[in-house]
LUMGU-544473 format. One record per atom (N, C-alpha, C): chain; residue in one letter; atom name; residue number from 1; x, y, z. Coordinates in nm, 4 decimals. Atoms other than C-alpha are relative to their C-alpha. Example, Ala and Ser with C-alpha at 12.3 -4.5 7.8 and 13.67 -1.06 7.14 Angstrom:
<atoms>
{"A"; "a"; "N"; 1; {0.0890; -0.1190; 0.0000}}
{"A"; "a"; "CA"; 1; {1.2300; -0.4500; 0.7800}}
{"A"; "a"; "C"; 1; {0.0900; 0.1200; 0.0000}}
{"A"; "s"; "N"; 2; {-0.0820; -0.1190; -0.0060}}
{"A"; "s"; "CA"; 2; {1.3670; -0.1060; 0.7140}}
{"A"; "s"; "C"; 2; {-0.0770; 0.1090; 0.0730}}
</atoms>
This chain:
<atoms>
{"A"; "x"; "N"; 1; {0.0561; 0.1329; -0.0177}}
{"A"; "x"; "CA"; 1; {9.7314; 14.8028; 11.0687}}
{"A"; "x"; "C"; 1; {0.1009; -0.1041; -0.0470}}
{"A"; "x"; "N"; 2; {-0.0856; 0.1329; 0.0359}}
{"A"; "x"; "CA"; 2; {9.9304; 14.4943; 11.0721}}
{"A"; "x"; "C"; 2; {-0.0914; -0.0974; -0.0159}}
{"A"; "x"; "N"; 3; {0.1213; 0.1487; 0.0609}}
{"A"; "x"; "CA"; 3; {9.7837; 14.1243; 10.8961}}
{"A"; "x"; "C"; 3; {0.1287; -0.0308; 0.0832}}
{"A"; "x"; "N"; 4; {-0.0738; 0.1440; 0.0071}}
{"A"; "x"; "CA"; 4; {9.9660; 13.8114; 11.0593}}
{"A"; "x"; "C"; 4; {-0.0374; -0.0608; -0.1150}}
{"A"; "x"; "N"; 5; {0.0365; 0.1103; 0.0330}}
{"A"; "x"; "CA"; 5; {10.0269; 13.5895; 10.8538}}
{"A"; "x"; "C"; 5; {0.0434; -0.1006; 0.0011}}
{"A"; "x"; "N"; 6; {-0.0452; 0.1725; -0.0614}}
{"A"; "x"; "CA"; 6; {10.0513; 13.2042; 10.8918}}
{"A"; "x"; "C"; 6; {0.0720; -0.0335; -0.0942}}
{"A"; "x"; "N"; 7; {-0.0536; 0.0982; 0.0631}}
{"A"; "x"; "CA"; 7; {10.2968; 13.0027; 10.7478}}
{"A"; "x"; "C"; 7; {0.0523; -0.0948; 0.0650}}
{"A"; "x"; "N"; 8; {-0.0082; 0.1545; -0.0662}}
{"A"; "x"; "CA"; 8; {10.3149; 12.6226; 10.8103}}
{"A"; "x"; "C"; 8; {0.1357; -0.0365; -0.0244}}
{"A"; "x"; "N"; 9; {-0.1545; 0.0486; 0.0188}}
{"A"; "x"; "CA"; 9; {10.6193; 12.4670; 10.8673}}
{"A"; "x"; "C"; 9; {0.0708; -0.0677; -0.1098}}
{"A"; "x"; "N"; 10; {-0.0327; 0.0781; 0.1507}}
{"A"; "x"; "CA"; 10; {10.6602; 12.2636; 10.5163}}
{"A"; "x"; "C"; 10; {-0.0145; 0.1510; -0.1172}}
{"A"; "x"; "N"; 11; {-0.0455; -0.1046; 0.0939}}
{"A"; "x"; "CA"; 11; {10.6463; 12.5994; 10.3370}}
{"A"; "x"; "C"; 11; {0.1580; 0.0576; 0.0477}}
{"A"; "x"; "N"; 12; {-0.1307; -0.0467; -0.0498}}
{"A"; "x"; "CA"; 12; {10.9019; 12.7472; 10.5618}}
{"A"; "x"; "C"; 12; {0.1364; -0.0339; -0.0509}}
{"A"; "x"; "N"; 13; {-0.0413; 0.0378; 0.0771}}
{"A"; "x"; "CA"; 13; {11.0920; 12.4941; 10.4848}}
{"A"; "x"; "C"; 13; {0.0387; 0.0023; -0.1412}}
{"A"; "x"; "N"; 14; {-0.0283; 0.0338; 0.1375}}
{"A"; "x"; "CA"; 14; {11.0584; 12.4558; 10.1193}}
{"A"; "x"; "C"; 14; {0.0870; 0.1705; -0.0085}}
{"A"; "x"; "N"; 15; {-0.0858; -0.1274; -0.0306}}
{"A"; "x"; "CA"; 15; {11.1641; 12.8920; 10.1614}}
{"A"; "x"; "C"; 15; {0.1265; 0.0016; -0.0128}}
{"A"; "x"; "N"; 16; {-0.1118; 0.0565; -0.0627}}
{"A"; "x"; "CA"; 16; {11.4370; 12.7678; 10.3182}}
{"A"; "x"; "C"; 16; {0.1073; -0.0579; -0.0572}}
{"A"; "x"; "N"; 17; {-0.0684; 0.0733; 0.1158}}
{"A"; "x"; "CA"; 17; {11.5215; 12.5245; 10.0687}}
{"A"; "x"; "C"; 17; {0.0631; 0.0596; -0.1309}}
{"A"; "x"; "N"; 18; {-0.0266; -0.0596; 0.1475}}
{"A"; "x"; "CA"; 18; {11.5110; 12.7484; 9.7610}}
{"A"; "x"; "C"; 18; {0.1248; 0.1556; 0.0373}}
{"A"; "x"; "N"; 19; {-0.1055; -0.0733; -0.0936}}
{"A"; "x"; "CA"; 19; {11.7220; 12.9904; 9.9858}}
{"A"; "x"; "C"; 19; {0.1726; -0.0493; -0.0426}}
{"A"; "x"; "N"; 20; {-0.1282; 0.0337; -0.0233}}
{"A"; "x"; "CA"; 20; {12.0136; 12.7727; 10.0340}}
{"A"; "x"; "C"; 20; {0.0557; -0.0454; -0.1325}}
{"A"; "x"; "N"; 21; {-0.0499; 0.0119; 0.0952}}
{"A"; "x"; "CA"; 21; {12.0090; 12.6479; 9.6673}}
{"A"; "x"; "C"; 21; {0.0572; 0.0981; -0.0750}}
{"A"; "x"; "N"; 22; {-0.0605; -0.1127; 0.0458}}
{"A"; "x"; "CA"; 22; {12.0571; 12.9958; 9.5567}}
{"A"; "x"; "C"; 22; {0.1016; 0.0470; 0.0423}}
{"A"; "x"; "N"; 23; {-0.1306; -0.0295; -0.0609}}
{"A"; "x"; "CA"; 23; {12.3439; 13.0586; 9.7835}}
{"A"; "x"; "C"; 23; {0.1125; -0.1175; -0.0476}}
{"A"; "x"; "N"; 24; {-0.1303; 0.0841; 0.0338}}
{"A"; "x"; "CA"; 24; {12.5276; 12.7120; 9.6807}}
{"A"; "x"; "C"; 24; {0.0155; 0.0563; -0.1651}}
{"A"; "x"; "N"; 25; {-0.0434; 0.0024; 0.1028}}
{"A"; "x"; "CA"; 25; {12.4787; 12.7587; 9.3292}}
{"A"; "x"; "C"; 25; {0.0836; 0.1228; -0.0425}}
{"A"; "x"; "N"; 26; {-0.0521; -0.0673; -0.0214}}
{"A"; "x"; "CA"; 26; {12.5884; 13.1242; 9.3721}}
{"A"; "x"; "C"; 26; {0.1584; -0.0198; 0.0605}}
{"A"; "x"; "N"; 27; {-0.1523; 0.0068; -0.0609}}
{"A"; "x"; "CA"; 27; {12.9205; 13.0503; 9.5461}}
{"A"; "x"; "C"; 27; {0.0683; -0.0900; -0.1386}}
{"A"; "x"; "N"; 28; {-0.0484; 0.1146; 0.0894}}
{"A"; "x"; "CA"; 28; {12.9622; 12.7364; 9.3163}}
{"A"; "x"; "C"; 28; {0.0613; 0.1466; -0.1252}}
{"A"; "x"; "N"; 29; {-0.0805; -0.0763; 0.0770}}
{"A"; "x"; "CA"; 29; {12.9915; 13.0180; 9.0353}}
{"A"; "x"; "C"; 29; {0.0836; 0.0935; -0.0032}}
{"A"; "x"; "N"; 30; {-0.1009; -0.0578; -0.0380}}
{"A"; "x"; "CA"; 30; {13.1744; 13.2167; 9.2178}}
{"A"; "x"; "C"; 30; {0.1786; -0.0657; 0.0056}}
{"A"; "x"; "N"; 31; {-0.1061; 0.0923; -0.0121}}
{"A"; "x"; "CA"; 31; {13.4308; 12.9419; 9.2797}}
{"A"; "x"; "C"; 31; {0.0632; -0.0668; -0.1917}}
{"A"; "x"; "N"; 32; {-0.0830; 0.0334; 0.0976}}
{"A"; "x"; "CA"; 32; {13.4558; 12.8695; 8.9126}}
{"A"; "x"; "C"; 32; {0.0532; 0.1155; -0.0477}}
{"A"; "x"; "N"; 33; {-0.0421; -0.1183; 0.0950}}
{"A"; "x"; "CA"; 33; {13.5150; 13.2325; 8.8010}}
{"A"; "x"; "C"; 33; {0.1716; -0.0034; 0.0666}}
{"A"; "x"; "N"; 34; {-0.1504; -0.0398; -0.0507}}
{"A"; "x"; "CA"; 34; {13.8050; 13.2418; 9.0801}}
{"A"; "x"; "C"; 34; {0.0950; -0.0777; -0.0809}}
{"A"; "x"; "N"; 35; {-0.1006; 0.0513; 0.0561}}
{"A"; "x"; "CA"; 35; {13.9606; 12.9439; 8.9483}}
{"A"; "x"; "C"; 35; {0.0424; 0.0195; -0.1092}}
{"A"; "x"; "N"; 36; {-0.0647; -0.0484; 0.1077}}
{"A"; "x"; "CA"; 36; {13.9560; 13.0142; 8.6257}}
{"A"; "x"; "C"; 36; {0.1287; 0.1411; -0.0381}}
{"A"; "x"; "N"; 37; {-0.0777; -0.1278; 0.0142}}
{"A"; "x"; "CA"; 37; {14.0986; 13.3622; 8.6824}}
{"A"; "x"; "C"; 37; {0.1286; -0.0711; 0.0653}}
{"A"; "x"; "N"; 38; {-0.1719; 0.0672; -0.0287}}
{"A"; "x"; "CA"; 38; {14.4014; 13.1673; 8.8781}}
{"A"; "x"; "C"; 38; {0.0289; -0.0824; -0.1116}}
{"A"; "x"; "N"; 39; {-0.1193; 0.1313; 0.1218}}
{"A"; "x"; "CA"; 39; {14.4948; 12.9119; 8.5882}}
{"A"; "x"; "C"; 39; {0.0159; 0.1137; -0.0436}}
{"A"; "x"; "N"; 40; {-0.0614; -0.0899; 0.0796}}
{"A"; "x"; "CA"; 40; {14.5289; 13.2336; 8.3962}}
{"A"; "x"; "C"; 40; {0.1256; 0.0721; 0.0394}}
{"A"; "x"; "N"; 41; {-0.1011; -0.0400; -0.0802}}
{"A"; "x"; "CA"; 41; {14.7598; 13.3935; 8.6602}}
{"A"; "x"; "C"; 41; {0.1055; -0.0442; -0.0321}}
{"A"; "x"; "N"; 42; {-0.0959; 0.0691; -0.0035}}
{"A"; "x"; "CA"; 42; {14.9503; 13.1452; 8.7291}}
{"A"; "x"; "C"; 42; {0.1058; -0.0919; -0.1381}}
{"A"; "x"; "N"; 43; {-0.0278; 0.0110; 0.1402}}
{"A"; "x"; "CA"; 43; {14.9978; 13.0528; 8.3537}}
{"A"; "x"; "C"; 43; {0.0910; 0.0180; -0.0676}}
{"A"; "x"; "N"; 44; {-0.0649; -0.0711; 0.0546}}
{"A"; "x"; "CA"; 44; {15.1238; 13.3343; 8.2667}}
{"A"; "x"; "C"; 44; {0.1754; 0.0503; 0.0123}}
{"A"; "x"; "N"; 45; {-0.1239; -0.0426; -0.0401}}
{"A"; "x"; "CA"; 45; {15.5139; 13.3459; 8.2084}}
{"A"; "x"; "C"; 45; {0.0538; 0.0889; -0.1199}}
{"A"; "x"; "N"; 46; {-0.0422; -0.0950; 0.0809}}
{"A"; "x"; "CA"; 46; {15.5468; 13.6263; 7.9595}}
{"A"; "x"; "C"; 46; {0.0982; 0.0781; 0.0473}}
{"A"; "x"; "N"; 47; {-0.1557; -0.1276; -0.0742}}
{"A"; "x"; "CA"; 47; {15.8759; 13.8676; 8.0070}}
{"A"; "x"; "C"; 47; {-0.0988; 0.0799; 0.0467}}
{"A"; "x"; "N"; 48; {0.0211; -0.1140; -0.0673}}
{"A"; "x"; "CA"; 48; {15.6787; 14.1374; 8.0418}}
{"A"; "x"; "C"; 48; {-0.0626; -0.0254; 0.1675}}
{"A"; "x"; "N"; 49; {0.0491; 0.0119; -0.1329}}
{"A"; "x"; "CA"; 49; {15.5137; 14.0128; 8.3428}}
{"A"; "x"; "C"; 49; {0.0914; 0.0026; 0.0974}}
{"A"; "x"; "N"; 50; {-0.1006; 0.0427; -0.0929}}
{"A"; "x"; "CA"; 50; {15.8585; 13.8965; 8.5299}}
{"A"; "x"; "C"; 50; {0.0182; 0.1029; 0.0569}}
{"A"; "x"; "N"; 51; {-0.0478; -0.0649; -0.0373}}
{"A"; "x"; "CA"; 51; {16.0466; 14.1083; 8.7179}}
{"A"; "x"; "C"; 51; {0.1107; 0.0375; -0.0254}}
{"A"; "x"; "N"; 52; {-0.0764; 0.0118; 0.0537}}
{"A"; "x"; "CA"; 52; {16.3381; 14.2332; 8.6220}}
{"A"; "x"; "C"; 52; {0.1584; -0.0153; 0.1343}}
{"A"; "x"; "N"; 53; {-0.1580; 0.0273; -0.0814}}
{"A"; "x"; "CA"; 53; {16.6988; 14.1066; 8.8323}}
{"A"; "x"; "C"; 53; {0.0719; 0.0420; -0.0175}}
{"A"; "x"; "N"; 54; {-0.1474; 0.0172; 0.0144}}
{"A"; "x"; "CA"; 54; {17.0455; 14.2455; 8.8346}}
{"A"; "x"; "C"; 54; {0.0627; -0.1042; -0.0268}}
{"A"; "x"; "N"; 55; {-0.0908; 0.0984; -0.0322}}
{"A"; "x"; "CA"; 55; {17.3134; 14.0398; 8.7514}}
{"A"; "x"; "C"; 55; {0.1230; 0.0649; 0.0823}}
{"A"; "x"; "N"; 56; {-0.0884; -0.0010; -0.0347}}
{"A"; "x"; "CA"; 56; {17.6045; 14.0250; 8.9228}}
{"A"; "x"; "C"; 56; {0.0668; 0.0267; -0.1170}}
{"A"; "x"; "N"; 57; {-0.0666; -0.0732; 0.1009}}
{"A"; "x"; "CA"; 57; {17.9083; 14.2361; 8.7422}}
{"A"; "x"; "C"; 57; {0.1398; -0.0948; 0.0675}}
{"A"; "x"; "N"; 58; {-0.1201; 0.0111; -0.0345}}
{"A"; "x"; "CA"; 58; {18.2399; 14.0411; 8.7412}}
{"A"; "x"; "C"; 58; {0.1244; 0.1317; -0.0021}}
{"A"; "x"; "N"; 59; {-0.0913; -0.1461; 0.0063}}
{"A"; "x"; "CA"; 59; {18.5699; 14.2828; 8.8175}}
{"A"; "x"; "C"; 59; {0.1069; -0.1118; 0.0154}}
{"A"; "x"; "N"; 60; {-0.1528; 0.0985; 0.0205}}
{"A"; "x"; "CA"; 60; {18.8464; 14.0418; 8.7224}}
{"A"; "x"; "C"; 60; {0.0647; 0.0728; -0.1011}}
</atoms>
């Protein structure tokens, strides 16, 4: 057995509404975790992190 049931268009809505706030505020904290994790990245200029280069060997 299946019920219909009714829902009026101003609930739908409001649904709707509490929907999309949960998705912005969701991203929103998503968007601060990223950034934060990049200032740390990019921050960071410790040796150990670098890479390490050859130099060039003079033969004079």
């Amino acid at each position: 057995m299946q019920k219909n049931l009714s829902i009026d268009d101003q609930t739908l809505t409001e649904i709707a509404s509490l929907l999309a706030l949960g998705i912005l505020r969701w991203k929103q904290r998503q968007a601060l975790q990223n950034k934060g994790l990049m200032a740390r990245k990019a921050l960071d200029f410790r040796a150990a992190g670098s890479i390490h280069v050859p130099q060039e060997q003079d033969n004079e």
